[in-house]
SEFIZA-3560 file (N, C-alpha, C; in Angstrom, 3 decimals):
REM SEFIZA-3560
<numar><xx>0.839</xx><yy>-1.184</yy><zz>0.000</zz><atom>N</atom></numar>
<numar><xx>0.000</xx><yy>0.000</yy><zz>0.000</zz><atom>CA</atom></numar>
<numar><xx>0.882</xx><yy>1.245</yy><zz>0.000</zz><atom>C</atom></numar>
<numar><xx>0.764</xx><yy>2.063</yy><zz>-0.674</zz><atom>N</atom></numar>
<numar><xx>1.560</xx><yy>3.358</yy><zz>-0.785</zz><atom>CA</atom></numar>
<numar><xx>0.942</xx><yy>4.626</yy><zz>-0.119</zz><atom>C</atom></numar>
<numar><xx>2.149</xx><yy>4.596</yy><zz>0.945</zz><atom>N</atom></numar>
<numar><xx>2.207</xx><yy>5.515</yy><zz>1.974</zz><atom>CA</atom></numar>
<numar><xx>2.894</xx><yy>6.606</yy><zz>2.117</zz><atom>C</atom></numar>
<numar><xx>2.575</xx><yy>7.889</yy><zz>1.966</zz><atom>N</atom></numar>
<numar><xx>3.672</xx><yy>9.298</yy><zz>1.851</zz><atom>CA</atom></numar>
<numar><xx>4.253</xx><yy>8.866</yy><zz>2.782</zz><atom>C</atom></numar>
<numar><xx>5.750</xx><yy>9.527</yy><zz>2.539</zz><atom>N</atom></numar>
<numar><xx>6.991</xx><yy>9.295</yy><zz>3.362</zz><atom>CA</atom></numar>
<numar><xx>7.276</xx><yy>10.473</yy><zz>4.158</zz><atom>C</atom></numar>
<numar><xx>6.996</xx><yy>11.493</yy><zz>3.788</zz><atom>N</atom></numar>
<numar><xx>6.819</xx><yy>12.088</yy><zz>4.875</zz><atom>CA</atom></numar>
<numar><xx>5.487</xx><yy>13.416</yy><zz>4.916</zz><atom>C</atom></numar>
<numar><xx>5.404</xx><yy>13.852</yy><zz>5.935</zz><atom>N</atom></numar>
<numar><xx>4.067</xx><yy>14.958</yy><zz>6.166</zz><atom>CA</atom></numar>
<numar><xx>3.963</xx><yy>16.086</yy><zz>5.061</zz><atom>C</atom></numar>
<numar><xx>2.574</xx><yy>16.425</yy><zz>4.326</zz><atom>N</atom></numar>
<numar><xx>2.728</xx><yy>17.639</yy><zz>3.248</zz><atom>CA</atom></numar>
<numar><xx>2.552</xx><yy>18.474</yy><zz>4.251</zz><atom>C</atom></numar>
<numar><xx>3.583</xx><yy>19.628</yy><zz>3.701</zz><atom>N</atom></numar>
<numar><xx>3.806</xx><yy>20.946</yy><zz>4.464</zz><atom>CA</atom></numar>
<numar><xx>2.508</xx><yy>21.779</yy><zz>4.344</zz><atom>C</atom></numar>
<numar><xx>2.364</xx><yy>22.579</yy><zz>5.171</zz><atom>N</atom></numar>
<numar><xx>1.355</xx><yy>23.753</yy><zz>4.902</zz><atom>CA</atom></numar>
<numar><xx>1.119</xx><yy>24.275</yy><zz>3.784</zz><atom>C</atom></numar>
<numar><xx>2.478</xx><yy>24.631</yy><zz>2.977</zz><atom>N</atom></numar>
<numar><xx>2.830</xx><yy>25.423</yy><zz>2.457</zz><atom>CA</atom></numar>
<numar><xx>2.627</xx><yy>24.722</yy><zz>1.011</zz><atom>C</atom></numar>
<numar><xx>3.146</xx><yy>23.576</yy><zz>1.449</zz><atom>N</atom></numar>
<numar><xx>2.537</xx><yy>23.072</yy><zz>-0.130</zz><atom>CA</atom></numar>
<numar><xx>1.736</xx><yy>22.308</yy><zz>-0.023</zz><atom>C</atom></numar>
<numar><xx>0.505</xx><yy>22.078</yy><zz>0.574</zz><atom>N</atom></numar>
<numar><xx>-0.917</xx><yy>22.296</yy><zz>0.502</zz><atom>CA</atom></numar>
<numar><xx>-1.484</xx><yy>23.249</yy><zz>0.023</zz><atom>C</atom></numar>
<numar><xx>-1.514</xx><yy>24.618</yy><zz>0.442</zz><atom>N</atom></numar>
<numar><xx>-2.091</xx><yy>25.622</yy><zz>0.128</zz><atom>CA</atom></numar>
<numar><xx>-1.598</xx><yy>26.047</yy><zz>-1.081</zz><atom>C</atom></numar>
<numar><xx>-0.669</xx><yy>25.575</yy><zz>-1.660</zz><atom>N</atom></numar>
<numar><xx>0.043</xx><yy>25.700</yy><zz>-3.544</zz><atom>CA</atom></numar>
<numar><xx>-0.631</xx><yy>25.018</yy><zz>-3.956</zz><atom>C</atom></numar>
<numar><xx>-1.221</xx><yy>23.902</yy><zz>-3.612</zz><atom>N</atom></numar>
<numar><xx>-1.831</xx><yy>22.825</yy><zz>-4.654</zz><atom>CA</atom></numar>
<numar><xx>-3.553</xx><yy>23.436</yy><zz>-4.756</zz><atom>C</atom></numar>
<numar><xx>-4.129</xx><yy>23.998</yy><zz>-3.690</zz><atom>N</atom></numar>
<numar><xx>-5.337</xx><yy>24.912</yy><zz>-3.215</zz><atom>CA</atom></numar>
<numar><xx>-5.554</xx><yy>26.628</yy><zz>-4.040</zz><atom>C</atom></numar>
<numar><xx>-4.433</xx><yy>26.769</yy><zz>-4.706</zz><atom>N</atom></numar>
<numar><xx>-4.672</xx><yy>28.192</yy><zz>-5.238</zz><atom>CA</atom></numar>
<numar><xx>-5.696</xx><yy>28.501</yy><zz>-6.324</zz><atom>C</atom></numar>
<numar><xx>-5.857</xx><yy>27.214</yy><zz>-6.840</zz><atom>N</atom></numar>
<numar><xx>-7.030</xx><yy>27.821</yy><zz>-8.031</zz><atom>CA</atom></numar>
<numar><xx>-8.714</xx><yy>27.297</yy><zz>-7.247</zz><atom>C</atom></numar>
<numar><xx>-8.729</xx><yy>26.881</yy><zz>-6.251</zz><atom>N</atom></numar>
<numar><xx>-9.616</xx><yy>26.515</yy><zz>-5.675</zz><atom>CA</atom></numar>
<numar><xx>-10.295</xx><yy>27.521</yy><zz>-5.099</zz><atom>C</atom></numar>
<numar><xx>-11.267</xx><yy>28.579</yy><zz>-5.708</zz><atom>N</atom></numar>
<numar><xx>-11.631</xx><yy>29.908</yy><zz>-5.500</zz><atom>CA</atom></numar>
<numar><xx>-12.935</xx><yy>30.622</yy><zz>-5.918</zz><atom>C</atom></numar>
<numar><xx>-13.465</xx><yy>31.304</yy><zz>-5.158</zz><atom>N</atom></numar>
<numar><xx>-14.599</xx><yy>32.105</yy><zz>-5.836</zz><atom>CA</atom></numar>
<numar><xx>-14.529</xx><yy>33.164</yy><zz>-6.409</zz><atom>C</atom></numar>
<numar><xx>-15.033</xx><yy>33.051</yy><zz>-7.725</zz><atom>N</atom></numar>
<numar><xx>-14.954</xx><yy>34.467</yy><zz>-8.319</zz><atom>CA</atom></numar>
<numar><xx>-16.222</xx><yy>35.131</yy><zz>-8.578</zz><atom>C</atom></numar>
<numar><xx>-16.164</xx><yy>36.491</yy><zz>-8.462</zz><atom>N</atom></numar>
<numar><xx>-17.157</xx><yy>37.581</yy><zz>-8.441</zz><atom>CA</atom></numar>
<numar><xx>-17.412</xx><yy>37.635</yy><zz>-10.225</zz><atom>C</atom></numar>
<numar><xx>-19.015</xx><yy>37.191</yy><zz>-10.024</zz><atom>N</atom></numar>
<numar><xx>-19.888</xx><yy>37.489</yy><zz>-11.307</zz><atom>CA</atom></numar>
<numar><xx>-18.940</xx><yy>38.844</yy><zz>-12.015</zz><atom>C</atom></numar>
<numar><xx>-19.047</xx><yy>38.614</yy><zz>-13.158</zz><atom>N</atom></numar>
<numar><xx>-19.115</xx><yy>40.167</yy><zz>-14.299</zz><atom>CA</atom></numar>
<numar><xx>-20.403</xx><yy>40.994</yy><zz>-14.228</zz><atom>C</atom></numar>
<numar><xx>-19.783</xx><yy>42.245</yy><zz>-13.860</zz><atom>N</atom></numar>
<numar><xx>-20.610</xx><yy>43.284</yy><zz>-13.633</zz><atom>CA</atom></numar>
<numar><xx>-20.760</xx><yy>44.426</yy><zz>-14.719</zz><atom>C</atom></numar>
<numar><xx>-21.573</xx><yy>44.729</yy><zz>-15.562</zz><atom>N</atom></numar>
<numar><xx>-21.609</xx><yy>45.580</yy><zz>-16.287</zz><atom>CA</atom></numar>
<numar><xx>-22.935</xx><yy>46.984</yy><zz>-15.903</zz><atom>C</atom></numar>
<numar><xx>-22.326</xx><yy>48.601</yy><zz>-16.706</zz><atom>N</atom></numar>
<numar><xx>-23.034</xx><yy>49.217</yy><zz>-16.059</zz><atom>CA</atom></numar>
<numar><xx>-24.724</xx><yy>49.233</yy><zz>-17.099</zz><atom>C</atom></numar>
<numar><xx>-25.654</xx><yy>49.727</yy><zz>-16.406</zz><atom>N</atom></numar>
<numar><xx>-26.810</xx><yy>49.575</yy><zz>-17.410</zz><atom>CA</atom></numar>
<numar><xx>-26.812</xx><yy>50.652</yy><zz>-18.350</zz><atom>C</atom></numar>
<numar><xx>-27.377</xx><yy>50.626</yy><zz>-19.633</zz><atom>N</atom></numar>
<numar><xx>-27.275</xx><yy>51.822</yy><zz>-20.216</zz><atom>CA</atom></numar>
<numar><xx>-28.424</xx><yy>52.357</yy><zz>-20.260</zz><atom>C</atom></numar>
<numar><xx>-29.486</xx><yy>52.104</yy><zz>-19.503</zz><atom>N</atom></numar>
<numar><xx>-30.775</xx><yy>52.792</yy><zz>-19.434</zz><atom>CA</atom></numar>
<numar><xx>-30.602</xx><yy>53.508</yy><zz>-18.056</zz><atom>C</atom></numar>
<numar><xx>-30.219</xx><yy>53.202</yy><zz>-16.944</zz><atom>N</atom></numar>
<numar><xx>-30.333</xx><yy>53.646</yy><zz>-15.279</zz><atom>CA</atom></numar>
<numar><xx>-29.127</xx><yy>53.825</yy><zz>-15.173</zz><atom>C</atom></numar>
<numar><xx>-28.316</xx><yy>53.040</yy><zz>-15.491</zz><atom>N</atom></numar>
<numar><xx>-26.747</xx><yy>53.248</yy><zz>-14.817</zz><atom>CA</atom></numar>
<numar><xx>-26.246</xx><yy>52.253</yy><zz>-13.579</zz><atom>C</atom></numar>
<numar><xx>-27.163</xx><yy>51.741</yy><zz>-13.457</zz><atom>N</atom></numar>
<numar><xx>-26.715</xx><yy>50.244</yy><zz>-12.047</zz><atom>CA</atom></numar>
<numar><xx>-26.055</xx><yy>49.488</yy><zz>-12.880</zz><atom>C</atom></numar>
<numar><xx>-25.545</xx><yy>49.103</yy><zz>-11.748</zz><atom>N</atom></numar>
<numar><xx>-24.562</xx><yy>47.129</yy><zz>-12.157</zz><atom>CA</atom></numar>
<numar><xx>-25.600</xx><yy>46.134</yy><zz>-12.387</zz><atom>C</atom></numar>
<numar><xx>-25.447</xx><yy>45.349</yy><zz>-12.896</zz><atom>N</atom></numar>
<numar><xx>-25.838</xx><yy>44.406</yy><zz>-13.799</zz><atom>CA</atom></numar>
<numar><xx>-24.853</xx><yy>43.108</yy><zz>-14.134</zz><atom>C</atom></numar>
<numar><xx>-25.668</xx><yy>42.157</yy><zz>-13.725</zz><atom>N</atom></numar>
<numar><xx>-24.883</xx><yy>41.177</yy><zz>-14.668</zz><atom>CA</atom></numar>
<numar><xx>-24.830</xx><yy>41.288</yy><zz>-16.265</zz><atom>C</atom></numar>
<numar><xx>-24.000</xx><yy>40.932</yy><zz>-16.888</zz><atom>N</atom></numar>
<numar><xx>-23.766</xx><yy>40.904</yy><zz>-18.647</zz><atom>CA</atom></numar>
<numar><xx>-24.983</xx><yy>40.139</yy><zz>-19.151</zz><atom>C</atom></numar>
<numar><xx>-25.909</xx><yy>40.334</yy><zz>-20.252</zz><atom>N</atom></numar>
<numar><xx>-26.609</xx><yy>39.190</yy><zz>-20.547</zz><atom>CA</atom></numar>
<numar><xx>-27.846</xx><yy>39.108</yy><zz>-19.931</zz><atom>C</atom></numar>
<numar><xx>-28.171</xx><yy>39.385</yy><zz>-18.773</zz><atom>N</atom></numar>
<numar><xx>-29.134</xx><yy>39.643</yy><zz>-18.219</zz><atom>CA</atom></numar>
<numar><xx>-30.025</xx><yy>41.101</yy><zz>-18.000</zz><atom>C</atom></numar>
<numar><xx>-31.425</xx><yy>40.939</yy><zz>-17.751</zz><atom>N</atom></numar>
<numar><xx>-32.020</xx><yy>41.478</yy><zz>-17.578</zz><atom>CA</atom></numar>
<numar><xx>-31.673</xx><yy>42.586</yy><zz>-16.320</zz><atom>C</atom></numar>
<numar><xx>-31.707</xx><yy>44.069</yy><zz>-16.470</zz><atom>N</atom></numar>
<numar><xx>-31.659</xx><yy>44.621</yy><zz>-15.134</zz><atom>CA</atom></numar>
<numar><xx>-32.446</xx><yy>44.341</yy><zz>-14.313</zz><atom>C</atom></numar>
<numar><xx>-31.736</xx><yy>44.170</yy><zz>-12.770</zz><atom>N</atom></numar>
<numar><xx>-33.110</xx><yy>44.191</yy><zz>-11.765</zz><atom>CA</atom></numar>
<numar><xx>-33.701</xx><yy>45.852</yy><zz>-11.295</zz><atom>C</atom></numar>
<numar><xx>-32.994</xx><yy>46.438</yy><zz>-11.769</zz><atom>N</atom></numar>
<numar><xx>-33.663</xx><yy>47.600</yy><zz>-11.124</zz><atom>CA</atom></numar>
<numar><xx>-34.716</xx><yy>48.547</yy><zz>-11.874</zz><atom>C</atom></numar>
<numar><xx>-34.394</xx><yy>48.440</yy><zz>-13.553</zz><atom>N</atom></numar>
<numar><xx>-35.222</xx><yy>49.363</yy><zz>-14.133</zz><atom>CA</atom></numar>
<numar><xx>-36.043</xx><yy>48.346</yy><zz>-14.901</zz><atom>C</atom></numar>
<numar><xx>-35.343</xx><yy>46.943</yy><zz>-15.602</zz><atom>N</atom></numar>
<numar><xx>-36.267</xx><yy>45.927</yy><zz>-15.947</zz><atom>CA</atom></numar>
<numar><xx>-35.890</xx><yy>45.757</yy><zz>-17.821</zz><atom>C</atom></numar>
<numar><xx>-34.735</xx><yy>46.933</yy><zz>-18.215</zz><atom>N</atom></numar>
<numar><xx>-34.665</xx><yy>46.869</yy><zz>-19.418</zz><atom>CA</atom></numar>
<numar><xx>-33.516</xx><yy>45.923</yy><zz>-20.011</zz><atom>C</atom></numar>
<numar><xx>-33.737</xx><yy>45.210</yy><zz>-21.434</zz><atom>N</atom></numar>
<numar><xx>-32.422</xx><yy>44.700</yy><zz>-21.887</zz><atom>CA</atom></numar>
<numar><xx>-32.840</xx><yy>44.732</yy><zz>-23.540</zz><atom>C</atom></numar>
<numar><xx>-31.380</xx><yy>45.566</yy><zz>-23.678</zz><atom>N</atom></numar>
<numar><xx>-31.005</xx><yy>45.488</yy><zz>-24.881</zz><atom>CA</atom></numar>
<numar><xx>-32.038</xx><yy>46.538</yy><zz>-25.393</zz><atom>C</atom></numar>
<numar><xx>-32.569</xx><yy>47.784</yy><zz>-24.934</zz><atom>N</atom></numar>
<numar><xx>-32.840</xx><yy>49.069</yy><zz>-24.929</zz><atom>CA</atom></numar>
<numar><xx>-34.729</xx><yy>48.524</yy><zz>-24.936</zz><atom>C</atom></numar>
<numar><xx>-34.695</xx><yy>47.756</yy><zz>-24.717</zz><atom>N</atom></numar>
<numar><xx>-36.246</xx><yy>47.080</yy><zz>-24.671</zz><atom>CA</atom></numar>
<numar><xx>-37.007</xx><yy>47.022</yy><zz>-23.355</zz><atom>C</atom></numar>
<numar><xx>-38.305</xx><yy>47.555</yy><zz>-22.838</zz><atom>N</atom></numar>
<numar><xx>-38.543</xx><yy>47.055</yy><zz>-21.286</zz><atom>CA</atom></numar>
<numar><xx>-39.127</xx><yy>46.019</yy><zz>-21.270</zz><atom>C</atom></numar>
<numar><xx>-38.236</xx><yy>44.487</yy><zz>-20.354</zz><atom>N</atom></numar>
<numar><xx>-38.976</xx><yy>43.336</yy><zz>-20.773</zz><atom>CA</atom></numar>
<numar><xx>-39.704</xx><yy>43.233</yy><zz>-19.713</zz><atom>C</atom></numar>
<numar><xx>-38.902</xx><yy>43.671</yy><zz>-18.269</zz><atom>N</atom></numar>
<numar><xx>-40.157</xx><yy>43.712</yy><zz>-16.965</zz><atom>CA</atom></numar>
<numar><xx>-40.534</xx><yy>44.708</yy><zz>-16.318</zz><atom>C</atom></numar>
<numar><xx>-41.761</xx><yy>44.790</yy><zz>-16.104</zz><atom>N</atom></numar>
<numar><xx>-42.327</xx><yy>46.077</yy><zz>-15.680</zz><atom>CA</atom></numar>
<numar><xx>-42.449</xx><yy>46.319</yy><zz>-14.513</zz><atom>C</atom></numar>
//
């Protein structure tokens, strides 16, 4: 049975852990109101996309 020979360091644990991460949605500004927005989506605040009002 194959057994590490000796203890992984902290240090290279947390190297092998670096891409293991949350990343913050893309935020774009609206061009009808001016809030953040996800890309692609509908604003939540004024309701328009793509210069159209889809929710009222």
């Amino acid at each position: 049975m194959a057994v590490p020979k000796r203890r992984t360091s902290k240090t290279r644990k947390l190297k092998r852990r670096t891409h293991q991460k949350l990343t913050l949605p893309n935020l774009s500004e609206c061009p009808n109101c001016g809030e953040l927005r996800r890309s692609h989506h509908v604003c939540p605040a004024c309701g328009y996309y793509r210069d159209e009002q889809v929710v009222e």
